[in-house]
SETOR-497809 format. One record per atom (N, C-alpha, C): residue in one letter; z, x, y. Coordinates in Angstrom, 2 decimals, padded with zeros to 5 digits, always signed. Layout:
BEGIN
  aa        z        x        y
   A        Z        X        Y
...
This chain:
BEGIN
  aa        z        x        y
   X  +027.87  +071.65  -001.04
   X  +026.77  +071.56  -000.10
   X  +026.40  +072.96  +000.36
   X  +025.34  +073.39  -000.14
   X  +024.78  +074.57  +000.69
   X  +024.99  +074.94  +002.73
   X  +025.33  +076.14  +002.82
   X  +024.97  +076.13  +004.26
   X  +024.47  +076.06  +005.02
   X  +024.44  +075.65  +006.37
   X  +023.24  +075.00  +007.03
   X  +022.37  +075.92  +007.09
   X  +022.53  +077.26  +007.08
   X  +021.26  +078.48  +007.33
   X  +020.20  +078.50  +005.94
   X  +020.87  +077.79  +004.85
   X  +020.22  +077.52  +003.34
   X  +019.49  +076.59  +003.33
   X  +019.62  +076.04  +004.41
   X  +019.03  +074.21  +004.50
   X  +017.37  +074.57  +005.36
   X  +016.20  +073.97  +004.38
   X  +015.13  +073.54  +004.99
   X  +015.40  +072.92  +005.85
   X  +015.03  +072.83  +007.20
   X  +015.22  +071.45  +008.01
   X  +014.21  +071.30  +009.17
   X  +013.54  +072.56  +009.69
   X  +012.30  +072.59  +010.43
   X  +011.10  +071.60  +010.03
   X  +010.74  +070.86  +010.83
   X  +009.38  +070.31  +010.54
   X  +008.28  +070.84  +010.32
   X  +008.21  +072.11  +011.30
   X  +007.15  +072.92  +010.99
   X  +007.18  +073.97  +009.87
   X  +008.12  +074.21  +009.90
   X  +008.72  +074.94  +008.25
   X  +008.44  +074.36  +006.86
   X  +008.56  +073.11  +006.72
   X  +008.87  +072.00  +005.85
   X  +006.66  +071.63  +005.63
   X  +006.25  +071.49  +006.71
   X  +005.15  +071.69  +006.93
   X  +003.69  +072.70  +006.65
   X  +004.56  +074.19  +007.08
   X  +003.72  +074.88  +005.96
   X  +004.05  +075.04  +004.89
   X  +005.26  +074.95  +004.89
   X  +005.83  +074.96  +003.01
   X  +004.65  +074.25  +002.30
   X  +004.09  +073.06  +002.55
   X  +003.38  +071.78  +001.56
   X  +002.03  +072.44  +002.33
   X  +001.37  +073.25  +003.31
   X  +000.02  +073.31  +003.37
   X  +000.09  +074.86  +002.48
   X  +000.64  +075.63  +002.47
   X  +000.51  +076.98  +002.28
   X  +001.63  +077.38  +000.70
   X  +002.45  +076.53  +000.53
   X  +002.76  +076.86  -000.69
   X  +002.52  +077.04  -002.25
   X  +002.92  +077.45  -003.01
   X  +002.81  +077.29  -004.46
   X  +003.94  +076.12  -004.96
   X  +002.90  +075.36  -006.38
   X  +003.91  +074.10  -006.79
   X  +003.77  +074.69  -008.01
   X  +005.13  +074.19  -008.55
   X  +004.97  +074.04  -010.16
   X  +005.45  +072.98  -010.24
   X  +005.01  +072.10  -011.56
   X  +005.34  +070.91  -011.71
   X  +006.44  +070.62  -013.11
   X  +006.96  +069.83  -013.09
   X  +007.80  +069.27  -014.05
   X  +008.24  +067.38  -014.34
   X  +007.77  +067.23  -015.57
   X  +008.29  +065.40  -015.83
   X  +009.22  +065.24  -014.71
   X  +010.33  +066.14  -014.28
   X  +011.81  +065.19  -013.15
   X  +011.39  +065.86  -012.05
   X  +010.23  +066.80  -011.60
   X  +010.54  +067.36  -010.50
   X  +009.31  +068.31  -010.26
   X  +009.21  +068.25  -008.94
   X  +008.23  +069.78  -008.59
   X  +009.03  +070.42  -007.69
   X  +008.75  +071.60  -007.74
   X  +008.58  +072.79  -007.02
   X  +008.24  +073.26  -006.03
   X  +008.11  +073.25  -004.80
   X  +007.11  +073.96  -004.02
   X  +008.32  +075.66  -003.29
   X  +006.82  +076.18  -003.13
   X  +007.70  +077.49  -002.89
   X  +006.54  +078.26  -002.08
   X  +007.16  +078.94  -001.03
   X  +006.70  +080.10  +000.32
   X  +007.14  +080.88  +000.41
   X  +007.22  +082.08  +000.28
   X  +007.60  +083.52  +001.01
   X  +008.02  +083.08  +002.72
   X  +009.19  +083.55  +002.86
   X  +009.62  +083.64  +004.27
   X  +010.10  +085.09  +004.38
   X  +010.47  +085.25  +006.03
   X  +010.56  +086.70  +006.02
   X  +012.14  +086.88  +006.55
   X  +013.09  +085.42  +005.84
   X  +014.40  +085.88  +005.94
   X  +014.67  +086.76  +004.67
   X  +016.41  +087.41  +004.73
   X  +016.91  +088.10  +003.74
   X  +017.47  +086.77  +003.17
   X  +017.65  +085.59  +003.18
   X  +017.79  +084.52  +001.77
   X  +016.94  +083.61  +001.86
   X  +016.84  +082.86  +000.96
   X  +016.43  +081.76  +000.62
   X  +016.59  +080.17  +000.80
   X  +015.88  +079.59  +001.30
   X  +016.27  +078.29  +002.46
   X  +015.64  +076.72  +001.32
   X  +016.48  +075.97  +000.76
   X  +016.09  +075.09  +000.34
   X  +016.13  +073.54  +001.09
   X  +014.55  +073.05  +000.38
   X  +014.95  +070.98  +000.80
   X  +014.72  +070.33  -000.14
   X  +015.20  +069.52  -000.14
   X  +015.11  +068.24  -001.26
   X  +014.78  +066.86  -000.82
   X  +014.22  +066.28  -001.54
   X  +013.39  +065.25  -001.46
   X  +012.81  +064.10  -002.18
   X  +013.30  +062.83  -001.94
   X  +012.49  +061.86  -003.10
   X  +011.67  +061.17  -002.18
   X  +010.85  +060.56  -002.83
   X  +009.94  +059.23  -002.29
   X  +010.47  +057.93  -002.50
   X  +010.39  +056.99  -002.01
   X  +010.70  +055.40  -002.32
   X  +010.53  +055.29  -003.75
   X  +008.91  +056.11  -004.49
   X  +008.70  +055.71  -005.73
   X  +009.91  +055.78  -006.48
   X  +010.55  +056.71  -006.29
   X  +011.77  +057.05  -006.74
   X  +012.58  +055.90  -007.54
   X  +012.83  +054.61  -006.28
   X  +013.56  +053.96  -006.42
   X  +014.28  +053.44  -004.97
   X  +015.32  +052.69  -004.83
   X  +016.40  +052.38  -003.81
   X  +016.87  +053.67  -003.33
   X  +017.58  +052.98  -002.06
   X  +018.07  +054.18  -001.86
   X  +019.36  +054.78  -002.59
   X  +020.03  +053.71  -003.24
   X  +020.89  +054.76  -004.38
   X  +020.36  +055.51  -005.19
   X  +019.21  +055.44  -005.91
   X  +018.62  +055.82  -006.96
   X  +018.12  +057.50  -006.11
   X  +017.41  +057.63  -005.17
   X  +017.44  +058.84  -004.09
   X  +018.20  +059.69  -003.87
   X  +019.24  +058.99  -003.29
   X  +020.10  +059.56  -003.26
   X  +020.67  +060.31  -004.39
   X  +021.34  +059.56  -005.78
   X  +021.59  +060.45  -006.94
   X  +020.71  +061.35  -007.27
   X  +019.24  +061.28  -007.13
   X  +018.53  +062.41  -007.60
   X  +018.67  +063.45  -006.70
   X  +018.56  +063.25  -005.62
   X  +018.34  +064.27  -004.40
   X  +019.93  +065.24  -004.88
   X  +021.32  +064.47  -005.00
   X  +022.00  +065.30  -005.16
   X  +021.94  +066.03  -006.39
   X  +021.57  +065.41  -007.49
   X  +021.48  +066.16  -009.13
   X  +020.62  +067.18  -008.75
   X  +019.64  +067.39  -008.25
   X  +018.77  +068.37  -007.66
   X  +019.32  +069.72  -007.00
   X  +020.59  +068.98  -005.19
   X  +021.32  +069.94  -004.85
   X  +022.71  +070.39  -005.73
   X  +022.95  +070.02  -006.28
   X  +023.80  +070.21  -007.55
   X  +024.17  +071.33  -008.68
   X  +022.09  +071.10  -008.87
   X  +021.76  +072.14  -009.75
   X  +021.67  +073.61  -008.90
   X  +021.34  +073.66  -007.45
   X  +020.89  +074.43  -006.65
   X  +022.35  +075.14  -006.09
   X  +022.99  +074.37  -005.51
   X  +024.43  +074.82  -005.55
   X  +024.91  +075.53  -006.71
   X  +024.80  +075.53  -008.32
   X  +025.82  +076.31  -009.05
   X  +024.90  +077.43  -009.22
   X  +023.42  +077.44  -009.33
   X  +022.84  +078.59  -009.27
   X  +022.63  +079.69  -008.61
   X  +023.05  +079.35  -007.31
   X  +023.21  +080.39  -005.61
   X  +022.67  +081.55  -006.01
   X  +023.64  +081.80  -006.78
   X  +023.78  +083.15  -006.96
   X  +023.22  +083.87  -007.57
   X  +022.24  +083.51  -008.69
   X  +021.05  +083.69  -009.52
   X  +019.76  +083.57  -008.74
   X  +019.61  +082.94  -007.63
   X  +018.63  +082.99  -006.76
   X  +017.69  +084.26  -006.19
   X  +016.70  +084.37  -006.23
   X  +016.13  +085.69  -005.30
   X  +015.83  +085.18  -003.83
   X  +016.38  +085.93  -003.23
   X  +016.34  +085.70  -001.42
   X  +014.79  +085.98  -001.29
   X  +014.43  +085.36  -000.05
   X  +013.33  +085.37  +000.78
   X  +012.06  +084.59  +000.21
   X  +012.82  +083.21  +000.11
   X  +011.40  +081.97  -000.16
   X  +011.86  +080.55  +000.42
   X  +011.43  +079.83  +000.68
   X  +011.75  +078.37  +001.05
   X  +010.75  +077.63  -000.15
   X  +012.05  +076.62  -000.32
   X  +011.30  +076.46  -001.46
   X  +011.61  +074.57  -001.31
   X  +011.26  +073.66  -001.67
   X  +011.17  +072.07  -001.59
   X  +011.12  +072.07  -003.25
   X  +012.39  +071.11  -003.22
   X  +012.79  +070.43  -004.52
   X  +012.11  +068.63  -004.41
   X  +011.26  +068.38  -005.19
   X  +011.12  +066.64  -005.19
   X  +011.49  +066.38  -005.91
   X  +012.01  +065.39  -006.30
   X  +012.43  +064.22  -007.24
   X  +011.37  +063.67  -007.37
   X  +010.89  +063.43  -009.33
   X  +010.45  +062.63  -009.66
   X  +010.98  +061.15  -009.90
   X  +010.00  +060.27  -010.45
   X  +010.36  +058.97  -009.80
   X  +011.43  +058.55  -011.38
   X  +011.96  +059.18  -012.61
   X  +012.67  +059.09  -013.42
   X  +013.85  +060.35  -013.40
   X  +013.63  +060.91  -012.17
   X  +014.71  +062.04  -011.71
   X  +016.34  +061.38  -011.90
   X  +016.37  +059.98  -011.51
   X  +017.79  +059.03  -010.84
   X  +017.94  +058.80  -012.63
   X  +017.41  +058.53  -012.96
   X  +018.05  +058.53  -014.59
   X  +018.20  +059.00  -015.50
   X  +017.95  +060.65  -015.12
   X  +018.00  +061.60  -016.08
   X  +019.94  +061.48  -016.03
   X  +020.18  +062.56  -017.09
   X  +021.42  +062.84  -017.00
   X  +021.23  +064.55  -016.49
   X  +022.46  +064.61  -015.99
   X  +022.89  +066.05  -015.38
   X  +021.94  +067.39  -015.97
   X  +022.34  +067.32  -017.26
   X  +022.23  +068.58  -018.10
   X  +020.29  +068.48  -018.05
   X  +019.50  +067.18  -018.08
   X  +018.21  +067.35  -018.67
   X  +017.84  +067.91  -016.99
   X  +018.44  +067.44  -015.84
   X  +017.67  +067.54  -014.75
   X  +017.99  +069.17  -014.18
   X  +019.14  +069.59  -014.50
   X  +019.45  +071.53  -014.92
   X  +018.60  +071.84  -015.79
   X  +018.32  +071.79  -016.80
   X  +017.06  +072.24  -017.36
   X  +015.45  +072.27  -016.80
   X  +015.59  +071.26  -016.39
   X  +014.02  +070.88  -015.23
   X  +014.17  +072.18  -014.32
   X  +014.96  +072.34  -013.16
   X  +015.43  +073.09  -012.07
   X  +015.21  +074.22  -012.57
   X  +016.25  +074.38  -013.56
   X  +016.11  +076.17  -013.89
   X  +014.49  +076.76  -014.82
   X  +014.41  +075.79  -015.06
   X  +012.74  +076.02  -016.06
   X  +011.63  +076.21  -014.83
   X  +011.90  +075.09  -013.36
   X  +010.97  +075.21  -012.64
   X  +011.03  +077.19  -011.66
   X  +012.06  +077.25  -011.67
   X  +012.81  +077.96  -011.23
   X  +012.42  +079.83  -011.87
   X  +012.74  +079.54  -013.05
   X  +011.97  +080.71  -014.17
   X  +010.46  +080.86  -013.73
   X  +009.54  +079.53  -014.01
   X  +008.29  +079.95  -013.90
   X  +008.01  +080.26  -012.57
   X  +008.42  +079.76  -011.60
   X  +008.00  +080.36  -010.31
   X  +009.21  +081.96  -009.94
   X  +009.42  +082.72  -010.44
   X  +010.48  +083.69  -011.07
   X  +011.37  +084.00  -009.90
   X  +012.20  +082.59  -009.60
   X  +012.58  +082.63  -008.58
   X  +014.33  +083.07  -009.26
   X  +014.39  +083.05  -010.50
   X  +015.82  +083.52  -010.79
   X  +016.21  +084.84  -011.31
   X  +016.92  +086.03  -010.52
   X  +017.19  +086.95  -011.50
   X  +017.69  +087.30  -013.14
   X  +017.25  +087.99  -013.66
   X  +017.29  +088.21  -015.28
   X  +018.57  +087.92  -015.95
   X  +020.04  +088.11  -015.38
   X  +021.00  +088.17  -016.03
   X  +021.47  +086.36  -015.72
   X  +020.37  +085.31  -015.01
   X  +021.00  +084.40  -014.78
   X  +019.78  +082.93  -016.07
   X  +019.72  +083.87  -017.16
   X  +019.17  +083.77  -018.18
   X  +019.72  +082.34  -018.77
   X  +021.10  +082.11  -019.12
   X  +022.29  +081.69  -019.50
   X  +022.77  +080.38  -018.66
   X  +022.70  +079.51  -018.94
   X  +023.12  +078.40  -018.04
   X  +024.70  +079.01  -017.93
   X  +024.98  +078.27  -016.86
   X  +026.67  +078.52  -016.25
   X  +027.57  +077.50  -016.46
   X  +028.61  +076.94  -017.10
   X  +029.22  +076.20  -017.03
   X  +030.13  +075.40  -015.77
């Protein structure tokens, strides 16, 4: 679990994130992403009902923080950024929904160069 200072959780934060941000999109997932004027980077995650139950949410939301957790460290500080779950997010397997993340992740060039290489 990321730390609470990593954690989106402002309403009004969460708020301009979706009026003022950039999205990239992906089949399991979008993107959204803001410049903030901390020294790291503050993530949220998120499904809709379309999703599914709330188990089905839930598993995506974590495959999502999952992927976000082993990458930390490949991250570039100073963006808030909103992870959604698409509504076939809960039935991907692990590895396709790490590929989604880090691909969304690349194009919005939110990962430094040497974190090229998935991590085991």
């Amino acid at each position: 679990m990321l730390q609470r200072r990593y954690r989106l959780r402002s309403r009004t934060d969460i708020q301009q994130l979706f009026q003022e941000g950039k999205r990239w999109r992906h089949p399991l997932a979008v993107l959204v992403i803001r410049p903030n004027e901390q020294l790291f980077s503050r993530f949220g995650f998120a499904a809709s009902r379309a999703v599914g139950n709330a188990v089905a949410r839930n598993r995506a939301k974590r495959l999502l923080r999952e992927v976000v957790r082993l990458h930390w460290c490949s991250l570039r500080p100073g963006f808030d950024c909103i992870l959604i779950a698409r509504q076939v997010t809960s039935q991907a397997a692990y590895v396709e929904v790490e590929g989604a993340v880090l691909s969304l992740l690349r194009r919005a060039d939110l990962l430094s160069s040497e974190s090229e290489a998935p991590q085991s």
